[in-house]
N, C-alpha and C positions, 0 to 999 in steps of 0.2 A: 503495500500500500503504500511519490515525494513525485512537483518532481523529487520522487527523493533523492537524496545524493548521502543514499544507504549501503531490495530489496532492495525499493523491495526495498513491499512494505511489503513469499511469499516469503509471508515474512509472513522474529522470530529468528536472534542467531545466535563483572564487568558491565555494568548499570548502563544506561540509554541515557541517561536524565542529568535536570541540574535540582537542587532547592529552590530554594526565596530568591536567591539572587544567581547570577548569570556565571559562577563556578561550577562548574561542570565533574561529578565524584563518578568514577565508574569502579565495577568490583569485577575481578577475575576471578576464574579457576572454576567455575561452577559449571559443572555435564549437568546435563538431561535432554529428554526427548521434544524435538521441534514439533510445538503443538499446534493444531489447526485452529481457526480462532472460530469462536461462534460469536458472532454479528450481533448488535441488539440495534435494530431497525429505529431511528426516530430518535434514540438516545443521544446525549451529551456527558461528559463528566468535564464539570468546573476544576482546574489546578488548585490544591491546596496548599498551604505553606509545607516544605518540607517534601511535599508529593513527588515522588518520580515518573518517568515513561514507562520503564519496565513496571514497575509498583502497582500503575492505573490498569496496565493493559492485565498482567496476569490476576490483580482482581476481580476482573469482568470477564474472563477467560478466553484474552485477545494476546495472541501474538506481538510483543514488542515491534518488532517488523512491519506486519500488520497495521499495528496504530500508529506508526510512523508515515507509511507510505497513504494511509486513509488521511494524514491531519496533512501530509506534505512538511513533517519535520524533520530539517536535514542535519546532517552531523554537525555539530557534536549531541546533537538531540538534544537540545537546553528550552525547558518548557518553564512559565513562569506563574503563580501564584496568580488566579483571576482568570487565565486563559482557557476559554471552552474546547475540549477536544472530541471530536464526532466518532462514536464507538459502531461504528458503520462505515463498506464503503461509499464511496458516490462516485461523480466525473470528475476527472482530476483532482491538484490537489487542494485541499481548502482547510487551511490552518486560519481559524480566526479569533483575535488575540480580544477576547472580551473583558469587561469590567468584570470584579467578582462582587460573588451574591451581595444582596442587599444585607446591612445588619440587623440585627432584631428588633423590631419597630418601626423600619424603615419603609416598609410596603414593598411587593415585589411585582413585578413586570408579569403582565400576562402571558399563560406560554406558550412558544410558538406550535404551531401545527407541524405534529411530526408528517415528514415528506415519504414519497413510496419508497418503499426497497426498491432501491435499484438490480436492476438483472443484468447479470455478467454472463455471457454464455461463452462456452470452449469454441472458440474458432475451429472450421473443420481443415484449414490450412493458416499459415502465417505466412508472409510479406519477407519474412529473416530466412535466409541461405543459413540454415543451423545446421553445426557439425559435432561429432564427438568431443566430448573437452580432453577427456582423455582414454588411452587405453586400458582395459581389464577388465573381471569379469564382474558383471551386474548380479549385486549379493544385494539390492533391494529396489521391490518397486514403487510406484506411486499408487497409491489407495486411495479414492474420494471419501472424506471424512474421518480418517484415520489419522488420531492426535499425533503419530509420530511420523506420518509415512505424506509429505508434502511433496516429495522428490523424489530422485531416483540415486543410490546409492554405485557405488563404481570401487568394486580394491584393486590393493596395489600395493607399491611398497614405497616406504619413505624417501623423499626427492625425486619420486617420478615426477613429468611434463604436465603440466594444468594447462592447457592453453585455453583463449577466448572462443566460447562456441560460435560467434559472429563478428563483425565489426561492431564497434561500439565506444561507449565512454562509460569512464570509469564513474557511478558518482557511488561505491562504498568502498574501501577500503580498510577492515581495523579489525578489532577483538569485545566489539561495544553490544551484540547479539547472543544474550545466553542462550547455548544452544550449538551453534554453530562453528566453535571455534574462533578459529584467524577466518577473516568472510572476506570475499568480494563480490561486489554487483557491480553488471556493466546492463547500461541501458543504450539498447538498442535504437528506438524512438518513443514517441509519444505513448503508448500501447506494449511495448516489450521489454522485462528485464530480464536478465540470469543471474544465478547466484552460486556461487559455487564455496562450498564450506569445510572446514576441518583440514586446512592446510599447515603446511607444515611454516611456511613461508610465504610471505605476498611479497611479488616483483613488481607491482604498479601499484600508482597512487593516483589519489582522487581529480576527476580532471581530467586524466592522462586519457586520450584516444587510443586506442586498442584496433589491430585489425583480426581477422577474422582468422584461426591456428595461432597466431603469435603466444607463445609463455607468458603467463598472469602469477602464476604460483607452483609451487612446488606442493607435494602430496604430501600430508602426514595425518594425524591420531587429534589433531587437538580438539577438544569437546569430542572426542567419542574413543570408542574401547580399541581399534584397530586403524591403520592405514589404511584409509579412503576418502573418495570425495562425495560430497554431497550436492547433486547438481537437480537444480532449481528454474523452471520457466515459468513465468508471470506474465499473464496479461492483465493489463490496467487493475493489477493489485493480487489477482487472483491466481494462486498456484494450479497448473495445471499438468497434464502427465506428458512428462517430457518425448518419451518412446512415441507419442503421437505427432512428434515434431523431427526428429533426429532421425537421421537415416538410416535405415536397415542396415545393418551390420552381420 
C-alpha cells in the first residue's frame, strides 16, 4: 500500500514509526510470519502521542507495509500525533495530516460518511516484462488469505544473485518491515511494485533506477529460518501470486 518509497505497502516487512515528535526509533531483530492485512472499510485511526506505524497497523490487524503504502507514508515512516491514517485501501496514495480529536467539552465534528470499498481485482496480465529474481527451487507459494503466504518463497544459499525482476526505481531500501528482513521495493509504475525480502545484503539505495536482471541484493536468512528470498508482486497495494506473472520456468 506510497507513492510509497517502501512495498509496498504487499506489504509488512525495527519499528516503521516516529512518536510526538519527528525522531524517528526503529527496533531490530524481531522474525515472524508476513501477515495478510484485513481491511476495515470506512475506518480511520487518529495518531496518538507516543503511537507508532507498526503499533497502529498490527493493532487492527494491518500489515505495517500495508498501512504504509494505503496512507502513502514514505520512509523513514515518521507519523505525527493528530494525523488520520485510512485503515483501508483506496486510489492512490492519501496520507492526510488532520487536527487531533477535539478535547473533552469541546464538541466534535460530525462524521464523515464512510466511502465504498474499493475493489482491486488480479489483473489477468501486467504491462511489466517480469523475470525471475533469482534462481532455485520454489519451497513456497502464494495463498489468497493466508497470514503468512503473501508471496512466493525461492532457496538458495547465502550470496546468491537477487536481481531486479523488471526495470524500475528503487523507492524501499532498509530493515524498517518486521517480517521481512533486509527488504527492497522497486516500483515499476503507477500500479506495480516488487519486493523482495530476507536478504542477506542490499546493493541499491532508495532512488536509484534499476534495470531489468541487474543485482539489487545478495540472498541470505535475515527475518527467516533459512536462505531464501521472498519475492513479492503488488498491484496498486495488493499482493498478488507472482507465478501468474513470471514466466514458466
Amino acid at each position: 500500500m506510497k507513492t510509497i518509497r517502501a512495498l509496498i505497502c504487499l506489504g509488512s516487512l525495527c519499528l516503521l514509526a516516529a512518536c510526538a515528535s519527528s525522531h524517528v526509533v526503529r527496533e531490530g531483530g524481531a522474525r515472524g510470519p508476513v501477515r495478510v492485512s484485513a481491511p476495515k472499510y470506512g475506518s480511520t485511526a487518529v495518531v496518538q502521542r507516543g503511537q507508532t506505524l507498526y503499533r497502529i497497523a498490527t493493532e487492527n490487524g494491518i500489515s505495517p507495509l500495508d498501512l504504509a503504502m494505503w496512507n502513502g507514508v514514505p520512509p523513514p515512516y515518521t507519523i505525527y500525533p493528530g494525523q488520520r491514517l485510512r485503515l483501508y485501501p483506496g486510489r492512490g496514495s492519501a496520507l492526510v495530516a488532520t487536527r487531533p480529536p477535539p478535547r473533552p467539552g469541546s464538541g466534535t465534528a460530525p462524521p464523515r460518511p464512510s466511502p465504498p470499498p474499493p475493489v482491486v481485482t488480479a489483473p489477468a496480465s501486467s504491462p511489466i516484462d517480469w523475470r525471475w529474481p533469482t534462481e532455485g527451487q520454489l519451497i513456497g507459494r502464494y495463498v489468497g488469505g493466508d497470514p503468512t503466504k503473501q508471496g512466493i518463497d525461492i532457496a538458495g544459499s547465502g550470496g546468491q544473485v537477487v536481481r531486479a525482476a523488471a526495470d524500475g526505481v528503487v523507492v524501499y531500501s532498509g530493515s524498517g518491515l518486521i517480517g521481512y528482513g533486509e527488504l527492497i521495493i522497486v516500483k515499476h509504475n503507477e500500479q506495480w511494485l516488487s519486493a523482495y525480502g530476507h536478504n542477506r545484503s542490499r546493493l541499491v539505495n532508495e532512488g536509484q533506477l534499476v534495470k531489468s536482471g541487474q543485482q539489487i541484493a545478495e540472498m541470505g536468512r535475515s527475518g527467516a529460518a533459512r536462505d531464501m528470498l521472498h519475492f513479492e508482486i503488488r498491484y496498486n497495494g495488493k499482493p498478488l501470486d507472482p507465478l501468474s506473472y513470471l514466466p514458466q520456468r
